[in-house]
C-alpha positions in Angstrom: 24.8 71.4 102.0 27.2 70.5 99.1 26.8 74.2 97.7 27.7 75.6 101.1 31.2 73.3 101.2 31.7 74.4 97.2 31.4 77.9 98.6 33.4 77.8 101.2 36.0 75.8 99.3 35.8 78.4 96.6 36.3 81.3 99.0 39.3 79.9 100.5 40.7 79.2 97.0 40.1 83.4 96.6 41.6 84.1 99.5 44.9 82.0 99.0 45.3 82.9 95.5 45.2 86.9 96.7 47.6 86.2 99.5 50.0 84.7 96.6 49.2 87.9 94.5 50.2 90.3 97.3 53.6 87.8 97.6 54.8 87.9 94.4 53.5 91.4 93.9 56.0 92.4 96.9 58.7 90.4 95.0 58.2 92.4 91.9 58.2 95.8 93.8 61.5 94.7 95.2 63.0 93.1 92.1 65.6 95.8 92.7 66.1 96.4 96.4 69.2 95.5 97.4 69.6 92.0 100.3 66.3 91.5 99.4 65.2 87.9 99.1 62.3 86.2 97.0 59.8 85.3 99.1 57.8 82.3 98.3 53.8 81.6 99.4 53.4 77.8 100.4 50.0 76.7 100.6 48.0 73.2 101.4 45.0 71.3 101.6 42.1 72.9 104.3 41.5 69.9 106.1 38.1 69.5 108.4 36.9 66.3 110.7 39.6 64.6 108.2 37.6 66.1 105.0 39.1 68.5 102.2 37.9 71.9 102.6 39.7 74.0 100.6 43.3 75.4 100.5 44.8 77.7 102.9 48.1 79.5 103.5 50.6 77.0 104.7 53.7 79.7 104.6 55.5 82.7 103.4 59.1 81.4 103.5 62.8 83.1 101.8 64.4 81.3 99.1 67.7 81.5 100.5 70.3 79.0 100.5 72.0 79.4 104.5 75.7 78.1 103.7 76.0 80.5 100.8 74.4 83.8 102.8 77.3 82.0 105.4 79.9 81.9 103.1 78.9 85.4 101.7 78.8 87.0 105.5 82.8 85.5 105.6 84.2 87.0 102.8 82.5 90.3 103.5 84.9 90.7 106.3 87.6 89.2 104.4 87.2 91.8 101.5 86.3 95.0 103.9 89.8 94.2 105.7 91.4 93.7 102.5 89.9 97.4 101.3 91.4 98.8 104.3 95.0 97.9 103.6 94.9 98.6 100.2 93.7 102.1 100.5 96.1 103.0 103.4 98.9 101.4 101.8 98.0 103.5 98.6 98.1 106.2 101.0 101.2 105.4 102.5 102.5 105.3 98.8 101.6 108.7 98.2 103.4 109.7 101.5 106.5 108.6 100.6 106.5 110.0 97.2 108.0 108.5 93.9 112.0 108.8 92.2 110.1 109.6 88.4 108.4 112.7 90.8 111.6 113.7 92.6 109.6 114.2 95.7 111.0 111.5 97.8 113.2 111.3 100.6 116.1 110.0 98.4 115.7 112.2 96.1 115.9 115.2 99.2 118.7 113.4 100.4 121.1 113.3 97.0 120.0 117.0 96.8 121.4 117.8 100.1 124.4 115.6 99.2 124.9 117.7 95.4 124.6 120.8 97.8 127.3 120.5 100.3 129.5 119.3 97.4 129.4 122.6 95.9 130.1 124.1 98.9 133.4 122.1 99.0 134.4 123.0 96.3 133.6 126.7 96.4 133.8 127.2 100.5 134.2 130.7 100.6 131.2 131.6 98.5 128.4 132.2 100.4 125.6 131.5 98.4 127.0 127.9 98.1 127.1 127.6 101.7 123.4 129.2 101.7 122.1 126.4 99.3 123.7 123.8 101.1 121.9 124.6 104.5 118.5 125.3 102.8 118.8 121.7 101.3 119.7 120.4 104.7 116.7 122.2 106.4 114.3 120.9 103.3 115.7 117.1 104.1 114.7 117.5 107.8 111.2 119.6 106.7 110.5 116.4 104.0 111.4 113.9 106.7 109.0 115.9 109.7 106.4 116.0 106.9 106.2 112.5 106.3 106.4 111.0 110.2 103.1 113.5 110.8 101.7 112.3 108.2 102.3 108.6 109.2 101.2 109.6 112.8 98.2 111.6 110.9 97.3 108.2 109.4 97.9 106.5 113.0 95.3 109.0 114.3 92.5 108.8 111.3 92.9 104.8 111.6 91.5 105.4 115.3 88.8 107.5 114.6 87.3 105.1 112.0 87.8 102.5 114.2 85.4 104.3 117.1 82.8 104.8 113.9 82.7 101.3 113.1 82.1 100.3 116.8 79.1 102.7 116.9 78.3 101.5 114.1 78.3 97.7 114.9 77.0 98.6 118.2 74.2 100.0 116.4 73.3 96.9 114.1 74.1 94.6 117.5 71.1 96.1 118.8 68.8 96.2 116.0 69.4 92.1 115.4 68.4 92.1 119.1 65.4 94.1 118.1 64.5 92.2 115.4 65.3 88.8 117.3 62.2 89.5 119.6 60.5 90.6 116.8 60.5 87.6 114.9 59.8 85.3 118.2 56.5 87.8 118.4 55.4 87.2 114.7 55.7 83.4 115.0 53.6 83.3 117.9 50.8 84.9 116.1 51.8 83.3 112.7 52.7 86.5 110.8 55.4 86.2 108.1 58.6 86.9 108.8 60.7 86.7 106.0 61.5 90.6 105.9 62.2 90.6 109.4 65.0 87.9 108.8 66.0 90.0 105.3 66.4 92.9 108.1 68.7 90.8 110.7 71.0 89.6 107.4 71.6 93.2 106.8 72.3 93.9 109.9 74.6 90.9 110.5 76.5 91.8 107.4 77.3 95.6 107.9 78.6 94.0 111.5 80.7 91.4 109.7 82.1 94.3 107.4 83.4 96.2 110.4 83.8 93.0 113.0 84.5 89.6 111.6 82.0 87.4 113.8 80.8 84.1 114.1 76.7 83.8 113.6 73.7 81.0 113.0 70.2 81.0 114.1 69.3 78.4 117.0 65.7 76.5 117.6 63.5 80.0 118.3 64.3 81.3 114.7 66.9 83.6 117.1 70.1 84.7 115.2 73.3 84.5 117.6 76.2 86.3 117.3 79.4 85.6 118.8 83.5 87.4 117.7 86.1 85.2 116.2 87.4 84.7 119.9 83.5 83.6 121.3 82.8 86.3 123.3 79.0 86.4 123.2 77.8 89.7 121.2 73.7 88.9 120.5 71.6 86.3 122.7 68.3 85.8 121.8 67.1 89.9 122.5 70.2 90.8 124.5 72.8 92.9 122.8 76.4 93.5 123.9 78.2 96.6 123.9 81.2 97.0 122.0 83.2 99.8 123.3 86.3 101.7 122.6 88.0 105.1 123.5 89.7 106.9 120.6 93.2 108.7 121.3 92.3 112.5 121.1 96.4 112.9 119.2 98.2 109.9 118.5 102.6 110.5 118.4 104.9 108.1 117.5 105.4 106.8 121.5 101.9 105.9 121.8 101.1 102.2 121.3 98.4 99.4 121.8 97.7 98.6 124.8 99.6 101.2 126.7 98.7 104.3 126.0 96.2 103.6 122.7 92.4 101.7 124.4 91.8 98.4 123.6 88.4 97.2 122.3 85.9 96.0 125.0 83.2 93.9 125.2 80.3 94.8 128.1 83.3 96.3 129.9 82.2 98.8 132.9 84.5 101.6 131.9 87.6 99.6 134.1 89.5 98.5 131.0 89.9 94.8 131.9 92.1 93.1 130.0 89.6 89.9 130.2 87.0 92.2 128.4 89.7 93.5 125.0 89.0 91.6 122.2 91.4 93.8 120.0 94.0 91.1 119.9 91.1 88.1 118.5 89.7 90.9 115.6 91.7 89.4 112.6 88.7 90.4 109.9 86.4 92.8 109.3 87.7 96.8 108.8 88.3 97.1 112.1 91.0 94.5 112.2 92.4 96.3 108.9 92.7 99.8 111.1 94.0 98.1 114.0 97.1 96.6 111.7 97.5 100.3 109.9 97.7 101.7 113.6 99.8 99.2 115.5 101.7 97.8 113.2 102.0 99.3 109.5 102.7 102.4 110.6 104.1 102.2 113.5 107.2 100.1 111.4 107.2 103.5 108.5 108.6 105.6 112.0 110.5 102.8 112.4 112.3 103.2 109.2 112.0 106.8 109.2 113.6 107.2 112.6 116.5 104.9 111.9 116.6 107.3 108.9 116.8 110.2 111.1 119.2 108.7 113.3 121.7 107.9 110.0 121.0 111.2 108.9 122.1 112.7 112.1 125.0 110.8 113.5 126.4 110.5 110.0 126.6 114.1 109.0 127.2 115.0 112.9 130.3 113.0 113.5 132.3 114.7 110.4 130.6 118.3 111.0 131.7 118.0 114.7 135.1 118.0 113.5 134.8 121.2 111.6 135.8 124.6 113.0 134.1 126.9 112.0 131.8 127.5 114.7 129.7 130.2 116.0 131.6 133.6 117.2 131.1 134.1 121.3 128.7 137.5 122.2 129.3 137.3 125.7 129.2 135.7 128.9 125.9 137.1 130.0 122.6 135.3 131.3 120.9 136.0 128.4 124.0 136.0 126.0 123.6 132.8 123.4 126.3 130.1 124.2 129.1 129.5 121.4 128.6 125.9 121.7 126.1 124.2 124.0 126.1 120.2 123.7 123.3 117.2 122.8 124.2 114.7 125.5 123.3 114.9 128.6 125.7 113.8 131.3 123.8 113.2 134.4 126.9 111.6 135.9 129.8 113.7 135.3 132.3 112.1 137.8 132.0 109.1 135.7 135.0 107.5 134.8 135.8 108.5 130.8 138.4 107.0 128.9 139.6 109.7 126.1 142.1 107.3 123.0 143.7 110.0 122.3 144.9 113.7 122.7 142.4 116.5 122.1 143.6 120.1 120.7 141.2 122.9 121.7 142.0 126.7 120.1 140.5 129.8 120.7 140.7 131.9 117.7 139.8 135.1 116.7 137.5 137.1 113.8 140.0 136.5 111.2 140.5 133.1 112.2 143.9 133.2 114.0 145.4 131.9 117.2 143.8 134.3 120.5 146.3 132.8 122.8 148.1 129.3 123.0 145.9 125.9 122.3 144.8 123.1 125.1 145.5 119.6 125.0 143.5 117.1 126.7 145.8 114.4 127.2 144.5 111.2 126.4 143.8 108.4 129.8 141.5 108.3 131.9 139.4 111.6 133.0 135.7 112.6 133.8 133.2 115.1 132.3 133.6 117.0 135.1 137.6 117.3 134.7 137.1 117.7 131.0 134.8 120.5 132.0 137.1 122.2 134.7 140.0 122.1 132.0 138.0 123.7 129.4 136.9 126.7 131.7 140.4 127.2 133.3 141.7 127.5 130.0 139.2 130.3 129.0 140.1 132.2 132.3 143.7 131.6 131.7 145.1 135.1 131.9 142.6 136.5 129.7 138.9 136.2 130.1 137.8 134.3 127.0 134.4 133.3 128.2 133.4 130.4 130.7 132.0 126.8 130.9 129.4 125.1 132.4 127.0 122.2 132.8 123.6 123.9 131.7 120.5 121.3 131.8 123.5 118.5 132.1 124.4 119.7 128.9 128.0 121.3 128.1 127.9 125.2 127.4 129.9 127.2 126.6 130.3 131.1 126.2 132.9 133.0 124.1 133.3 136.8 124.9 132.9 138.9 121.6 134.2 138.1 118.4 136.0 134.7 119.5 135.6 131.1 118.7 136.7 127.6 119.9 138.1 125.3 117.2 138.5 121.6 118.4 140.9 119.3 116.5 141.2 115.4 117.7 144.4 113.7 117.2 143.4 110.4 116.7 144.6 107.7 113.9 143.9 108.4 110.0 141.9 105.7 109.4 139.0 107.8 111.8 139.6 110.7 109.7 141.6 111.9 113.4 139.0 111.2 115.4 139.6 110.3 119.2 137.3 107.5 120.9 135.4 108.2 124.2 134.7 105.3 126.6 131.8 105.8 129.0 128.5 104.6 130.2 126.8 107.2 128.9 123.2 105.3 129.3 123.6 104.5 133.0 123.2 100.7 132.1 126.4 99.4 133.8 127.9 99.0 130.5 130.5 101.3 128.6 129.9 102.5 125.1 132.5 103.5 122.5 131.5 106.8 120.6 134.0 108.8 118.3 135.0 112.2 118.1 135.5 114.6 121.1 133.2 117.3 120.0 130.6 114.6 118.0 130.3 112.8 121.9 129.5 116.2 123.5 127.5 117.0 120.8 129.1 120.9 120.7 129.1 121.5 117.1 125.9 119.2 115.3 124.2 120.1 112.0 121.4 118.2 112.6 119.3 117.8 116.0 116.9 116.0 117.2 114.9 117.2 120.5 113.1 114.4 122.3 109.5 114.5 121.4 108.4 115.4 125.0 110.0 117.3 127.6 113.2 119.1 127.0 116.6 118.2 125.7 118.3 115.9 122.7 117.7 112.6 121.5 121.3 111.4 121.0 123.0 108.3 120.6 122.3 105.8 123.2 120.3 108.6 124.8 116.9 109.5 125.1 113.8 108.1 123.4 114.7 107.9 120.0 111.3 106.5 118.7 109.4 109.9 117.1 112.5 111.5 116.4 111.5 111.7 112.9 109.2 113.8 113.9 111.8 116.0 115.6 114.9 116.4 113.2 115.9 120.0 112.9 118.9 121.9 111.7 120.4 123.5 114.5 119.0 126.9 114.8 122.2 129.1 114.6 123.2 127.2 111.6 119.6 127.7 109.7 119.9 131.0 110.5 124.0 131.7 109.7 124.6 128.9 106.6 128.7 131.0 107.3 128.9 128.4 110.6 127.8 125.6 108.2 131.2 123.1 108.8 133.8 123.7 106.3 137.4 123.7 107.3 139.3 122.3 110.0 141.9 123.3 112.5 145.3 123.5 110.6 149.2 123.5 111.7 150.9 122.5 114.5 151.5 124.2 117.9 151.7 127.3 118.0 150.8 128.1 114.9 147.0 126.6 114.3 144.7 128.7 112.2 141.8 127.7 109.6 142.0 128.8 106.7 139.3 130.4 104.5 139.4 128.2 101.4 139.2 125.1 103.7 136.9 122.7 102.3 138.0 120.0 104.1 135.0 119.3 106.1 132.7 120.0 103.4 134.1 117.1 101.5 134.3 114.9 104.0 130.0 115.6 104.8 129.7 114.8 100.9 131.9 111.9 101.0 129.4 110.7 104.1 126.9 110.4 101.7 128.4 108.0 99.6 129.1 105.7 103.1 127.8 102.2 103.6 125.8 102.2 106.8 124.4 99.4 108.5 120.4 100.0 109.0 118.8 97.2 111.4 115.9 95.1 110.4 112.2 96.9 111.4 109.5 95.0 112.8 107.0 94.4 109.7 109.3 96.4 107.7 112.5 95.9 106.0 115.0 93.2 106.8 118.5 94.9 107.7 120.4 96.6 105.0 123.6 97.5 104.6 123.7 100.6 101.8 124.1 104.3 102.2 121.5 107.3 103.0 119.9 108.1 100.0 120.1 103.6 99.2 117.9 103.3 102.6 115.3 105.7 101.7 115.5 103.8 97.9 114.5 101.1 100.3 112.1 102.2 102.0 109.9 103.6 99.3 110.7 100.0 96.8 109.2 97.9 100.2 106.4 100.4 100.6 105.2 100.1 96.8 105.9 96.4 97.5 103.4 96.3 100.1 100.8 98.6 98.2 100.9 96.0 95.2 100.3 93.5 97.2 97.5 94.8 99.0 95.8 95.9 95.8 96.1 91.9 94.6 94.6 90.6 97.8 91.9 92.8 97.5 91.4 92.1 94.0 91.5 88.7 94.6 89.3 89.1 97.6 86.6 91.8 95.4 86.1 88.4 92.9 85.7 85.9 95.7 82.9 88.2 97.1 81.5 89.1 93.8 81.2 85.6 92.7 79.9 84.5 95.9 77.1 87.5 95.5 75.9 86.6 92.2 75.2 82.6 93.7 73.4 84.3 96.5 71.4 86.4 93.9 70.9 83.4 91.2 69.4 81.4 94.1 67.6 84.3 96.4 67.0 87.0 94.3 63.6 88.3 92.2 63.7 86.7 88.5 60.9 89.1 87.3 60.0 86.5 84.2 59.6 84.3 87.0 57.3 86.2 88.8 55.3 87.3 85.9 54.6 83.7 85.1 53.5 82.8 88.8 51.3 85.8 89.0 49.1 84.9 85.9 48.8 81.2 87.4 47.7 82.8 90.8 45.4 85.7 88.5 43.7 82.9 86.9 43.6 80.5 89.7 41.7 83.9 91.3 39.3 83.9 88.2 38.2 80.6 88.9 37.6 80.8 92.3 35.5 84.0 91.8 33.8 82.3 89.1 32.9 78.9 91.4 31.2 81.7 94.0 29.4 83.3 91.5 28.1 80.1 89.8 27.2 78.4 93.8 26.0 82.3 94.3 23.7 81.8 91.5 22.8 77.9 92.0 21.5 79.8 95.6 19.7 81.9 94.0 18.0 79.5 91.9 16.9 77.4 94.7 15.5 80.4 97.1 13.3 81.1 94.2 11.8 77.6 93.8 
C-alpha cells in the first residue's frame, strides 16, 4: 500500500513540476512581448482524509504590483494629452512661420509697408504702384493661407477625435469580452493571468485616448467608469462612446453648436445629459478637443483682429484718396465706379455728418467736369445723402446715377469720368469728417470717420462675410472667419493705377489731383508705423497696444511661447511615464536569469519524481515476481 501512496505522490510531484516548466517556459518565450507580465506557478501540499498526498497546482497568478499598473494607466493619459499639444502647437509654429525665415505675417506686412512707400515717393511710376498692390494682395493671400490652415487643423483635430472613439469603443468591448471570459475560466479553474494581461492592454489604449477611472471588483471583473462617472464597462456590458465628426469645419463653427459633442449610450437625440466632452480633461481626446475649441479657435482670433487692423487701418486713409476707378457706363451690366462695404438696411435713419463733404467729378486728365458738391454738415440720412449724390450727377449733364444696390451704395460714372471725395474736417483727422449713426441696429449710435471710409466706396482691402453675400465691415457683419476672407478689392488687383495716391486739391472751383500726388500714399505708409489698440483673445494674447507688423511680432512670440511650453510638459510628462514603466517592468516583467534558475529547480525536481516512479515501478516489479 505504501508503494502505491509513493507512487502516486511521485506522479503528482511529475505533474506539478511540468505544469511549472510550461509556466516559466511561457515566461521565457515572452521575455520580450511587450505588457506582458511574469506569471508565477503556486503550488501546495495534496492533502487526503487529512493525510499528505503529494503536491498539486495551487495557482498560476501575475506578478504585478496593482497601484503601480494604476499609477502607470494615469500618466498614460497624462502623457498622450501632453503629445497632442505639443505636436499641434509645433504645428501651429510652422503655420505661422519664423522672422530668421522671412515667411511670417510681419515680415508680409513690413513688405507691403516698404512697397507703398516707394510708391510715395515715385507715384507716377507704374511699376511702383504694381509692386505695391502685389505686396498687398500677397499680405491678404499669406493671411487666407494661414486661417485655412488653422481651420485645416480644426478639421484634422475632429477626425482623430472620431478614430480614437472607434477606437476606444473597440477596446470598451473587448474588456467586456474578456470580463466574461475570465468569470468562465475561474469557474472551471483555468488560469487567467493572460486574460487579465489582455484587459490591461485594453484599459490602457482606452486611457491613451479617454482618461478614465478603472479597478477590478469581487468577480475578478474590471470596471470602467470616465473622469465624470459615467459608467463605460460593467461586468460584460460595454457602453458606446459616440461622436459625429464635422464633414468641413470654418471659423463660425464651435462646440456645442454647430461641432457634436461626445456621447455616452446616447440614442442618436444628442442629449445634453449623455456629452461627456466637457468632463474629458486627459487622454488624446481631451488634447484634440482643446486644439479644436479652444487653441485654435483663439489663432482666428488673433488673425481676424489682424485682418480687421489691416483693413480699417489702410481703408480709412485709402478712402480719402482720389484716384478712383473711371465710370464705363450706366448700363445693367456696366461695372459701378464705386460701390460701398456697408450695408444700410435703414436708410431714413437719422445721420449726423461733423463736417462738410466735397464731392468732384473729374475727368480723364484729372480736371474739374463741372462744379463740385458739398454736403453740408448736420443732420441728414443715407437716403438724403443718396438723393444729393444722384441729383448732382443728373445736374444738367448726365454724369452717371446712384443707387442702393444690395443696401449697398453704387454708383455709375458714364465713360471716362471719376468722383473724387474730399472731407473737410479738422487737421488733427488728417480732414476727416465724423459720421454718427446706428449703423448695427442696436439702439446705440456709433462714431466712424471719414465720409467715403463709412460708405465703404473706395477700400483697398475687403472682407466678404464668410457665408452669404456682402462685407464684413465695422460694427457690421460677422467678423469671426474674416481671416479667411480678406481680399484686395478686385478692380484694384487688377488696375494697381486706382491704387490710392493723391488727393483732391484747391479750392472751389478750381479742384484737380495732381499726377505726382503722393499724398495718400504716404499717409498708407505712415499707417503702418500707427499704434493700434488690439483687444485681449480668449487663450491668446492679453491686449496690446503696438502697430501691424508689432501684432503679428506678437502673435508668432506667444505662439512659440506656447509650443515651448508644450514640448516641456511633455518632456516632463515622457519621464514621469518612463520612470513609472521601468517600476512596472522591474516588478512584473520576465528576468530571464531568473527564469533560467527556476527552470533547472523545476527540471530537477522533474528528475526526481521520474526517478521515485521508476524506483516504486521497479520495487513492483520485484514483488510480482516473488
Amino acid at each position: 500500500m505504501s508503494l502505491a501512496i509513493t507512487l502516486n505522490n511521485a506522479l503528482s510531484a511529475l505533474q506539478t513540476n511540468q505544469s511549472a516548466l510550461q509556466v516559466i517556459s511561457n515566461n521565457i518565450a515572452n521575455v520580450n512581448t511587450a505588457e506582458y507580465s511574469r506569471k508565477v506557478y503556486e503550488q501546495q501540499t495534496r492533502v487526503v482524509g487529512g493525510q499528505g498526498s503529494g503536491v498539486e497546482t495551487a495557482r498560476v497568478i501575475r506578478q504585478v504590483e496593482t497601484h503601480l499598473v494604476t499609477d502607470l494607466v494615469k500618466q498614460t493619459s497624462d502623457t498622450a494629452k501632453a503629445q497632442v499639444l505639443s505636436d499641434y502647437q509645433a504645428r501651429i509654429q510652422e503655420t505661422y512661420g519664423s522672422v530668421a525665415n522671412n515667411n511670417s505675417l510681419s515680415t508680409s506686412i513690413t513688405n507691403l509697408a516698404t512697397a507703398i512707400e516707394n510708391a510715395a515717393n515715385t507715384p507716377e511710376i507704374t511699376a511702383t504702384l504694381s509692386t505695391a498692390v502685389s505686396e498687398a494682395v500677397a499680405l491678404a493671400n499669406h493671411i487666407n493661407s494661414t486661417a485655412d490652415e488653422v481651420q485645416a487643423l480644426r478639421s484634422q483635430a475632429d477626425t482623430e477625435i472620431e478614430a480614437a472613439v472607434d477606437l476606444v469603443n473597440t477596446h470598451l468591448t473587448a474588456i467586456a469580452e474578456l470580463n466574461e471570459a475570465i468569470s468562465r475560466n475561474l469557474s472551471q479553474d483555468i488560469p487567467i493571468g493572460d486574460l487579465e494581461d489582455q484587459r490591461d492592454t485594453s484599459l490602457k489604449i482606452i486611457a491613451e485616448n479617454l482618461g478614465v477611472t478603472s479597478f477590478v471588483n469581487s468577480e475578478n471583473h474590471l470596471t470602467v467608469v470616465t473622469k465624470g462617472g459615467r459608467s463605460l464597462i460593467s461586468g460584460a456590458t460595454a457602453a458606446t462612446v459616440s461622436y459625429t465628426p464635422t464633414t468641413a469645419i470654418t471659423a463660425g463653427q464651435t462646440y456645442p453648436t454647430a461641432i457634436s459633442g461626445i456621447y455616452v449610450n446616447d440614442d442618436g437625440s444628442g442629449l445634453a445629459a449623455n456629452d461627456i466632452t466637457a468632463s474629458i480633461n486627459t487622454g488624446k481626446i481631451a488634447g484634440l478637443v482643446e486644439m479644436r475649441d479652444e487653441t485654435l479657435p483663439a489663432m482666428t482670433g488673433q488673425l481676424d483682429q489682424l485682418a480687421a487692423a489691416i483693413r480699417d487701418q489702410l481703408n480709412q486713409v485709402h478712402n480719402r484718396g482720389a484716384n478712383t476707378l473711371s465710370g464705363s457706363g450706366t448700363a445693367a451690366g456696366d461695372p459701378a465706379t464705386l460701390y460701398g462695404t456697408r450695408e444700410i438696411t435703414a436708410p431714413g435713419d437719422t445721420l449726423t455728418l461733423s463736417d462738410d463733404v466735397t464731392l468732384q467729378i473729374l475727368d480723364s486728365d484729372g480736371a474739374p467736369a463741372t462744379t463740385e458738391l458739398t454736403i453740408s454738415a448736420g443732420t441728414t440720412s443715407p437716403d438724403d445723402i443718396l438723393t444729393v449724390i444722384a441729383n448732382y450727377l443728373n445736374s444738367g449733364i448726365d454724369f452717371g446715377e446712384a443707387a442702393w444696390v444690395d443696401d449697398r451704395m453704387e454708383i455709375k460714372l458714364e465713360n471716362g469720368y471719376s468722383l473724387a471725395i474730399l472731407d473737410n474736417g479738422p487737421e488733427a483727422d488728417k480732414g476727416d469728417a465724423t459720421i454718427t449713426i446706428d449703423a448695427d441696429g442696436d439702439s446705440t449710435a456709433e462714431e466712424y470717420k471719414g465720409f467715403s471710409h463709412f460708405f465703404g466706396l473706395n477700400d483697398l482691402f475687403q472682407t466678404p462675410n464668410q457665408s452669404g453675400t456682402g462685407m464684413a465691415t465695422a460694427n457690421q457683419g460677422e467678423q469671426t472667419g474674416i481671416s479667411s476672407t480678406i481680399e484686395v478689392r478686385a478692380d484694384i488687383a487688377a488696375n494697381p493705377e486706382y491704387l490710392s495716391r493723391g488727393a483732391l486739391n484747391g479750392t472751389s472751383p478750381d479742384y484737380y489731383v495732381g499726377n505726382g500726388d503722393g499724398r495718400i500714399a504716404q499717409d498708407l505708409a505712415a499707417a503702418f508705423a500707427e499704434n493700434i489698440n488690439f483687444d485681449a483673445v480668449a487663450n491668446g494674447p492679453a491686449n496690446a497696444t503696438t502697430t501691424l507688423s508689432g501684432y503679428a511680432t506678437t502673435m508668432l512670440s506667444f505662439s512659440a511661447a506656447n509650443a515651448a511650453s508644450a514640448q516641456n510638459t511633455l518632456e516632463f510628462e515622457s519621464f514621469t511615464y518612463q520612470s513609472l514603466e521601468t517600476k512596472v517592468l522591474s516588478y512584473s516583467g520576465v528576468n530571464l536569469d531568473e527564469e533560467l534558475a527556476n527552470m533547472v529547480i523545476f527540471q530537477n525536481a522533474y528528475n526526481a519524481s521520474a526517478r521515485v516512479i521508476q524506483t516504486a515501478n521497479e520495487l513492483f516489479d520485484q514483488l510480482l515476481n516473488l
